[in-house]
N, C-alpha and C positions, 0 to 999 in steps of 0.2 A: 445566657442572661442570668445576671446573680438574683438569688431569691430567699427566700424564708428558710431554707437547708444548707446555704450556702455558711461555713464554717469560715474564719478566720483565725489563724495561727501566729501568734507575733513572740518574739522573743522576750521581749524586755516587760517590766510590770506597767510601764507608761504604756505601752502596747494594750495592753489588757485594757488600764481604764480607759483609753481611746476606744476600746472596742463597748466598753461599756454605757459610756458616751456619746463621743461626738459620733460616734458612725451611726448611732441607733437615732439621734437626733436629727444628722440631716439626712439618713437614708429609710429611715421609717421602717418597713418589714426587712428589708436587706442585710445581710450579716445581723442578723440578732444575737447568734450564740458566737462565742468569742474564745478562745480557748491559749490563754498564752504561760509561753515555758519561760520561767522566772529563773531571773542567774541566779539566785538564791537558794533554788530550789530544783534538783538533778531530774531530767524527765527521764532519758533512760543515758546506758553507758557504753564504749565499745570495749571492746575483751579480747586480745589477740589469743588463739590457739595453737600454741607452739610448746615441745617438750624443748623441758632442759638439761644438761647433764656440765658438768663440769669443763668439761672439752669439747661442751657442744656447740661453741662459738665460730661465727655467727649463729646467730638466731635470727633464723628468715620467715615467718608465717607465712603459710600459702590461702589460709582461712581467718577472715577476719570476722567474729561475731557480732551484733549489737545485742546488750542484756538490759532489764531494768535494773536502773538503781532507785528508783522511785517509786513502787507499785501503784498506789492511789494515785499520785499524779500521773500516770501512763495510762492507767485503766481507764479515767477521766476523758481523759483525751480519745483514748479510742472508742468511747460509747460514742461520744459524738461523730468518729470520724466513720461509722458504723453506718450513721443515718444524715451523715452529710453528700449532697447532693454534686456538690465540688466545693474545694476547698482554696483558699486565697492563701498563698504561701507570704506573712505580714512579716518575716526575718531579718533583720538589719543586711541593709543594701552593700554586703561586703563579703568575701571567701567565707568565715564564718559564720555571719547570721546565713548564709546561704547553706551551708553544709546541716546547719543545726537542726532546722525544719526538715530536709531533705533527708534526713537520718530517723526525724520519728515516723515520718509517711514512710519510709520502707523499711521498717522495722514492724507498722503496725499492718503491711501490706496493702497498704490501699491503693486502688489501680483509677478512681475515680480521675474527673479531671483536676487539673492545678494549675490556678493564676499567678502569676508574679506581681505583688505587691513593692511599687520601691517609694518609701519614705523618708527622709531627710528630716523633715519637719514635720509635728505631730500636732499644728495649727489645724482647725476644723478646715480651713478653706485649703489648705495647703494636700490633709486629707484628699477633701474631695477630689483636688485635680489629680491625685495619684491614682484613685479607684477609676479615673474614669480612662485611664491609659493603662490596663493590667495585661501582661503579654505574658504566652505561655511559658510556665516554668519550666518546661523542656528545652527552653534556648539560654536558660543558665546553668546547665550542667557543664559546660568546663570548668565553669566559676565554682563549681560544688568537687567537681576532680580534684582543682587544684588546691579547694583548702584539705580536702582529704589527703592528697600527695603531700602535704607539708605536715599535715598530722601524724600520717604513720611514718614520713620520713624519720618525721622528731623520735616517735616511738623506738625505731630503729638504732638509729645513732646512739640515742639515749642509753638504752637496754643493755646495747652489747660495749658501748664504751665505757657505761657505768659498771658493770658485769667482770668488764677483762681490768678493769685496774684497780677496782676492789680485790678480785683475787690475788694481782699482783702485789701489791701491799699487803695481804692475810701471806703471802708467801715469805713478806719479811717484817712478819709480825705486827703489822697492823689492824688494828680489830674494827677498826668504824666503816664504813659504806665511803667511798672515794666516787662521789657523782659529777659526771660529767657531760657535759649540754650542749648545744649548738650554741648558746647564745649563752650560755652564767657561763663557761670557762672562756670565752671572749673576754667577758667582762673582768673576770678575774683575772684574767693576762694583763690587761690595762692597767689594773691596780697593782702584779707585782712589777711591772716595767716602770710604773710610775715609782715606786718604791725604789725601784734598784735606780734610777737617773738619778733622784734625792740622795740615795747614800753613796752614789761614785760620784756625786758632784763637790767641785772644787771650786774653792769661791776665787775671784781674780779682782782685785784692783782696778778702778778707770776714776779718770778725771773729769770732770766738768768745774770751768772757767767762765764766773758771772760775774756781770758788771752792771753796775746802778746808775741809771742814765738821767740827764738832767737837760730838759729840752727849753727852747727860745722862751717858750711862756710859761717856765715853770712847772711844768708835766713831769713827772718824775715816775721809773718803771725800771723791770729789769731785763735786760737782754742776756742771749747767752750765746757765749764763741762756739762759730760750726769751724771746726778742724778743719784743714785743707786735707786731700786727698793723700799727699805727700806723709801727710803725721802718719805713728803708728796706730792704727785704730783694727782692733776685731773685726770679724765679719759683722757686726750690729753697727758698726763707724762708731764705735765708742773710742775714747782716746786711753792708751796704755802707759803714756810716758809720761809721767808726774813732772820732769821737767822743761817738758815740750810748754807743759799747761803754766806751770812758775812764770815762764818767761814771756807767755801771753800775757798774763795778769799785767807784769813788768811794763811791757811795752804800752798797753792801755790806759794805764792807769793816771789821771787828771789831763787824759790828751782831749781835743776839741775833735768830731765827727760830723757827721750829717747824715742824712736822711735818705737811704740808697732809691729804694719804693716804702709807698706805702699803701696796701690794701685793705680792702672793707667789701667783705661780701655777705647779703643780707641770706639768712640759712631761714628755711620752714623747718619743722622737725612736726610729721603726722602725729597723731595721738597713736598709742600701742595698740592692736589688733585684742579683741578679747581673749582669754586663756585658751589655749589646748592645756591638755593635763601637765603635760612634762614643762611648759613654760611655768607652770602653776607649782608645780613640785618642785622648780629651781627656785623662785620666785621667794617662795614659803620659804625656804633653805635657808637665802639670805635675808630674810626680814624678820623670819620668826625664829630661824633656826629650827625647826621644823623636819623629820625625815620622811621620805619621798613617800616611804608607807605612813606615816600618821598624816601625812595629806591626804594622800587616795583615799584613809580612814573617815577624815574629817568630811569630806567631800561625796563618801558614800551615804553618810549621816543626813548631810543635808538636804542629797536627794532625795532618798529614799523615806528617812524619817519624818525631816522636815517640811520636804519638799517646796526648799526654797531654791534651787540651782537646778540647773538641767542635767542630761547625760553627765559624768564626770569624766569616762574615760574616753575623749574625745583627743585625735590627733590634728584636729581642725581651729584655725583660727579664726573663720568667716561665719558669718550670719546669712540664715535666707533673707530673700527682700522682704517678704512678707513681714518679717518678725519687726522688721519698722514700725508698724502698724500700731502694732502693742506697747510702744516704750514709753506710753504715760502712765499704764498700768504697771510696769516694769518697776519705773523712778518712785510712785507711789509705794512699791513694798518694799524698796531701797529706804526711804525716810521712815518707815515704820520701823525696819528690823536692824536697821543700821544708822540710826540717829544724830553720830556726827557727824555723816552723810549727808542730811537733811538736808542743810542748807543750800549744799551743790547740789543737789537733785531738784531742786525748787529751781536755781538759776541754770540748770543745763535746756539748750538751745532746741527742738526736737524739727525746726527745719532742716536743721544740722544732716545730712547722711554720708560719714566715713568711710574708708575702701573696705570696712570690715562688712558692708553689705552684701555680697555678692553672690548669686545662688551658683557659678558656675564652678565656684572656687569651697562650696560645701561639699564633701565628702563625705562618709555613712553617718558621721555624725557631724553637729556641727558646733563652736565653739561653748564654752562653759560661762554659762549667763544668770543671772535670780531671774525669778518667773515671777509673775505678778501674783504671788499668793500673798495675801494679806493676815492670813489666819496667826492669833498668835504663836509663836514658837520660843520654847525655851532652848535655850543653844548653851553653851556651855565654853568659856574663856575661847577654844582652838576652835570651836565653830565658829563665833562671831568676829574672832579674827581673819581665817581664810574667809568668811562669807564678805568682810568687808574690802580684800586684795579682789577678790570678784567682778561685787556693785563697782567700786571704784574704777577699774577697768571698762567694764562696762559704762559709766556715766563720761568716760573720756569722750566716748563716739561722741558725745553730744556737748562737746567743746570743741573752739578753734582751734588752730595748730600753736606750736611753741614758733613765736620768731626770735630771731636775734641775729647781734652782727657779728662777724667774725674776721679780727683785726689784723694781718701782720706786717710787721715794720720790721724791714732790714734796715742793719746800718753798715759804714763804713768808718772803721775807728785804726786809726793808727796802721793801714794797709789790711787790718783782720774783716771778717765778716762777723756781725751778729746779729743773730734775730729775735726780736719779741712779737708774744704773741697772748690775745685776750678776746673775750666775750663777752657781747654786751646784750641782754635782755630787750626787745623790744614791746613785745607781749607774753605774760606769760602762757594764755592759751590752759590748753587741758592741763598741764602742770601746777594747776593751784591747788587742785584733788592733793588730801595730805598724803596719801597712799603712795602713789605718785609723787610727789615734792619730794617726801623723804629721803634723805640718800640711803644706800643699802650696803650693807658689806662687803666688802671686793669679793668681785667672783675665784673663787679659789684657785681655778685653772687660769686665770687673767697672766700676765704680764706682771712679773713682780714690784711692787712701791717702788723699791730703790732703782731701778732702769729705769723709770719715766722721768723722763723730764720736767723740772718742776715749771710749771705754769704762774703768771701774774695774775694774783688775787682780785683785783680790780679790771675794769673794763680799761682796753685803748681807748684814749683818745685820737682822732686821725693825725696824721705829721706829713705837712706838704714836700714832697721828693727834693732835695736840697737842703732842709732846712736842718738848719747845727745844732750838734748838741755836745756833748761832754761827758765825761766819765770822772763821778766822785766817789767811785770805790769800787775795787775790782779783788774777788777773791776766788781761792781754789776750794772747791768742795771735794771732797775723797767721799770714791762711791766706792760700792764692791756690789760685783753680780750675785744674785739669789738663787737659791736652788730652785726648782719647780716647786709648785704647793700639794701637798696630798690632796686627794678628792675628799669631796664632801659630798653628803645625798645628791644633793644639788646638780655640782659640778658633774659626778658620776653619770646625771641623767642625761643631763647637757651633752655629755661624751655619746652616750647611748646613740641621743638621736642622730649626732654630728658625726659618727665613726666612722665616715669616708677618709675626715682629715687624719686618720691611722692607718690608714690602709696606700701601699704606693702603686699598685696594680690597677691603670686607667680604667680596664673595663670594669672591675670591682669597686672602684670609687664612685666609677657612675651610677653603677646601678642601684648600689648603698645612698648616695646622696637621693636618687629619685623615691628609694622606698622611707625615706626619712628614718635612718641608722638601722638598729637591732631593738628586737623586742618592741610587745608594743605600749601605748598607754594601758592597756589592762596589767600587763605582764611585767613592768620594769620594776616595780617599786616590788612586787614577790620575788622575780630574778634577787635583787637583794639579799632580802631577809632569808633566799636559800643561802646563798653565801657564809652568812653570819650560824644556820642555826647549822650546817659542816662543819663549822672552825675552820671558814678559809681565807675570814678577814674578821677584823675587830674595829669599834671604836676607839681615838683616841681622841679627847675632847669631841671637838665637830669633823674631826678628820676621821674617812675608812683607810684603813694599814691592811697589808697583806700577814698571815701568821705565817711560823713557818712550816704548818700543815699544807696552806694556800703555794705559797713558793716550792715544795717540793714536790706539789702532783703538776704544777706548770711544769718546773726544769723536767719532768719524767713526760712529758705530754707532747705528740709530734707538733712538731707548727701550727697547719691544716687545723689542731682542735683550740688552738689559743687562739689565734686571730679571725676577722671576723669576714674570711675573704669565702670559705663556706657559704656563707648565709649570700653570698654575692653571687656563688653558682647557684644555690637553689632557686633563689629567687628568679633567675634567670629561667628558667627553669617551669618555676611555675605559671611566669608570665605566657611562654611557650604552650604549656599544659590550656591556660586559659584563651591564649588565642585561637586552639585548636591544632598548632602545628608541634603536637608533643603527646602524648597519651602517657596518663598514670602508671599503666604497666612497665610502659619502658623507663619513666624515672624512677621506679622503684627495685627497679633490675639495675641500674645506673649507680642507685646508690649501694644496695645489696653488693655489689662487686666492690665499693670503694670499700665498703666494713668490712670485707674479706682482707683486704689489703691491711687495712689499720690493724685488725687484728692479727695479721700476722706480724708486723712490725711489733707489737707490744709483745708478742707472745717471747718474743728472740730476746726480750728481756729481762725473761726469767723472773724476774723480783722487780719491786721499788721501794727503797728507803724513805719511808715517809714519816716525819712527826707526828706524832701523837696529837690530837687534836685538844683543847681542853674540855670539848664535849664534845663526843661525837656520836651518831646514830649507830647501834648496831646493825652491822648487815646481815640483810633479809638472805636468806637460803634459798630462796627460789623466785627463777620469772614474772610471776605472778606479783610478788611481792616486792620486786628491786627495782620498777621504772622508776626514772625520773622522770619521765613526762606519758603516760596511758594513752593510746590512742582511743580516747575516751570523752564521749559526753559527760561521764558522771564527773570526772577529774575537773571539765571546764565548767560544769552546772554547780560542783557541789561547793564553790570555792569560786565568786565571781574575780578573782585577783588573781586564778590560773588560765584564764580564758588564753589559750595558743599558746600556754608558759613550755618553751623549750627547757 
């Protein structure tokens, strides 16, 4: 039975003031003392013990320590855990939040009992149904193996492959630290692959053959000739023979046709699901121009400081149902703090409830929304810009859907086929939101301008099947194919999540697309800015470039650590771990054998020629000092934007 000694531990600073709060208001003497560990703020750290020597690669610990990196805040914790009766384990309902609290209970030894608290939603009522179903934290210890096992994996990997090709490069006179990751030299493989298709790309010539049609009642529009199979067309069925197309134009041109079909299908288009961070960080990219870290910036601001958004680093698009409840409080500090808002927030609909409802489809956290804080807040240009891509999302749930028609008319003109094709508006639904209305920048990685087929600016009109029409001008437009586009924050994140569509190996796609890509919303947007602050990629305009520091630890780097098929076996891996049918020890012997392996392949390579960086870190001389990633609390506490950073 929880009582007046009963302690609660919660990860996040929302955690705390809930603890200070709502639990002490509807649970009266219950949880009164509240003790939570702040990403802000390191409660303790882990510290592998391993000697090092030059040649002493691998590097395998067989002892793994927990240390403070916080003393005051550890010591804190443990006076109450002292004279706590049992403890409610309040950790975000995920590998992590699970691991984190589980680390300061056996660090500060406490043998007392432990509840498992799982919250989603930090709603007083939401609250309470969680307190009243708390189940022993002893039946989440796989969950806590396996974020461990991906912890020290990353440590591992980290260490010894940042370790062996740092010295490889000091072997041929390289002086900066060569760091290499489970998940940032993925990333950085994709930028120099995307690099290298842009500079081995060769543009090619194609055709397209448009004709200006003129129908029974004066309807006038453009259609455009589909090739017969026969012509010379690409693998894309684009046309290759400039004179195939001359002599379409030829043939068409003031001949009388008619009307092959004509269709009209009425399309709904749902309003957009609220943000997850990475849709937010693309989002920002092309609207603001914006990089994936000065979002996560902006968005740390607002929670924390302002505390006008919720969680930010959320990979979730769905809302609990409860939070329904609340969206006239919501709309109200959308019109205060976002003013040209007002207006749509005054006329959004709140009988209205969108698919972004659904508690089944919430995960540890859940999407990125304003809260109903009304307190003034001073924000500053990039705040009340993302805060308005937010509200505006947000106020969609509480608009109709977009309708319209969508028209196409085949013809038959002089023995060719051609088709036109338009959309017509019938409501416009959540799209009046300007946020929304606005058009945004092509997405970088998109389908280049010049291969799209140009579209009729105007809506069709319908045209009854038979009915004639004519052609009063028919011409040849000369296209040429584009290279791919470099990435952008944006794009890069986009890729992040989606890097199944990289990978050609069925079971690593599946398993990549189930965990939704590499890295997670805490970690993508610092993956990054490690990149940049190695010199292994640069700005140019809004595009990230590979340098050729970045290009020459790839071409020196096996396969297995540029692509992101790795992370396809761990993960596999830890699902195992967490179902029970795998134990930590053996994937840690699992992987310990593969860095055997890597490292002997590197070692037979003697040297690596690698660029000069234009800034580069000097490298650290010892273990202690050369991770790239700590299998460490203080590394994920002291630094909320490292939280799992491979």
């Amino acid at each position: 039975m929880r009582g007046e000694k009963d302690l609660t531990l919660g990860e996040r600073p929302a955690a705390g003031r809930m603890g200070q709060g709502s639990f002490g208001a509807v649970f009266g003497g219950d949880h009164a003392k509240h003790g939570a560990i702040d990403h802000e703020r390191p409660a303790i750290g882990a510290h592998a013990v391993a000697r090092e020597r030059d040649d002493g690669l691998p590097i395998a610990p067989t002892d793994w320590k927990l240390q403070v990196s916080t003393p005051e805040l550890y010591r804190a914790i443990e006076r109450l855990l002292q004279s706590a009766a049992q403890v409610v384990h309040a950790g975000d309902p995920d590998r992590e939040g699970q691991l984190l609290v589980d680390e300061v209970l056996a660090h500060a030894r406490y043998r007392g009992p432990v509840e498992r608290l799982l919250i989603r939603d930090l709603s007083p009522e939401a609250v309470r149904k969680a307190l009243g179903a708390l189940e022993p934290n002893e039946k989440y210890r796989p969950l806590s193996d396996s974020a461990l096992a991906r912890q020290r994996a990353d440590w591992l990997y980290g260490m010894n492959m940042t370790r062996l090709y740092t010295l490889l490069g000091r072997a041929a006179g390289y002086q900066g630290v060569l760091s290499v990751g489970r998940v940032q030299t993925p990333v950085l493989g994709l930028i120099v692959a995307r690099d290298r298709a842009i500079a081995e790309f060769r543009p090619r010539a194609y055709y397209v053959v448009a004709a200006e049609i003129q129908a029974g009642g004066e309807e006038r529009f453009r259609a455009f000739w589909q090739p017969p199979g026969t012509a010379n067309l690409d693998d894309e069925g684009r046309l290759l023979d400039p004179e195939v197309a001359t002599a379409a134009c030829a043939r068409v041109l003031g001949k009388p046709g008619h009307v092959a079909s004509c269709t009209q299908d009425k399309k709904t288009q749902a309003p957009p699901l609220p943000y997850a961070l990475a849709d937010l960080q693309v989002d920002a990219g092309k609207r603001l121009s914006m990089s994936a870290k000065a979002v996560l910036d902006v968005c740390q601001s607002l929670y924390e400081t302002h505390r006008l958004v919720t969680y930010p680093r959320s990979d979730c698009s769905y809302l609990p149902e409860g939070h329904h409840g609340q969206a006239r409080e919501v709309l109200a500090a959308i019109g205060k703090h976002a003013p040209s808002l007002g207006p749509f927030a005054r006329k959004a609909d709140l009988t209205l409830r969108s698919k972004a409802w659904n508690d089944k489809k919430v995960t540890a956290h859940h999407a990125i929304i304003p809260t109903p804080n009304t307190s003034p807040a001073s924000m500053n240009e990039a705040e009340r810009a993302v805060y308005a891509l937010i509200a505006s999302r947000y106020l969609a749930q509480f608009y109709p859907p977009h309708d319209f028609l969508q028209t196409r008319i085949e013809l038959e003109l002089a023995g060719e086929r051609f088709v036109a094709t338009g959309r017509q508006t019938l409501s416009a639904g959540w799209t009046v939101l300007s946020a929304e209305r606005e058009p945004a920048p092509d997405n970088r990685d998109s389908k280049p301008e010049a291969d799209v087929e140009p579209a009729n600016a105007i809506p069709l009109l319908p045209l009854s099947a038979g009915g004639q029409v004519i052609v009063t001008a028919a011409s040849l437009l000369n296209k040429q194919t584009c290279p791919p586009k470099p990435f952008t924050d944006g794009s890069l994140i986009a890729a992040m999540c989606a890097i199944a569509k990289y990978v050609t190996d069925p079971s690593a796609k599946k398993i990549l697309t189930e965990a939704d890509g590499i890295g997670t919303p805490a970690t993508r947007a610092a993956i990054l800015e490690t990149l940049f602050e190695r010199g292994y990629v640069e700005r140019k305009s809004r595009a990230i470039v590979s340098t050729p520091t970045g290009r020459d630890l790839v071409a020196s780097l096996p396969d297995v650590a540029t692509t992101p098929d790795l992370t396809a076996v761990w993960e596999a891996a830890l699902r195992a771990i967490h179902d029970g049918r795998h134990s930590l020890d053996a994937f840690l012997a699992r992987v310990n054998v593969q860095l055997g392996t890597l490292v002997d392949q590197g070692r037979a390579l003697g040297r690596i020629a690698v660029t000069a960086a234009a800034t580069s870190a000097t490298a650290p001389s010892s273990a202690q000092e050369t991770p790239t990633r700590r299998s460490a609390l203080a590394a994920r506490r002291k630094n909320p934007r490292t939280r799992g950073r491979p």
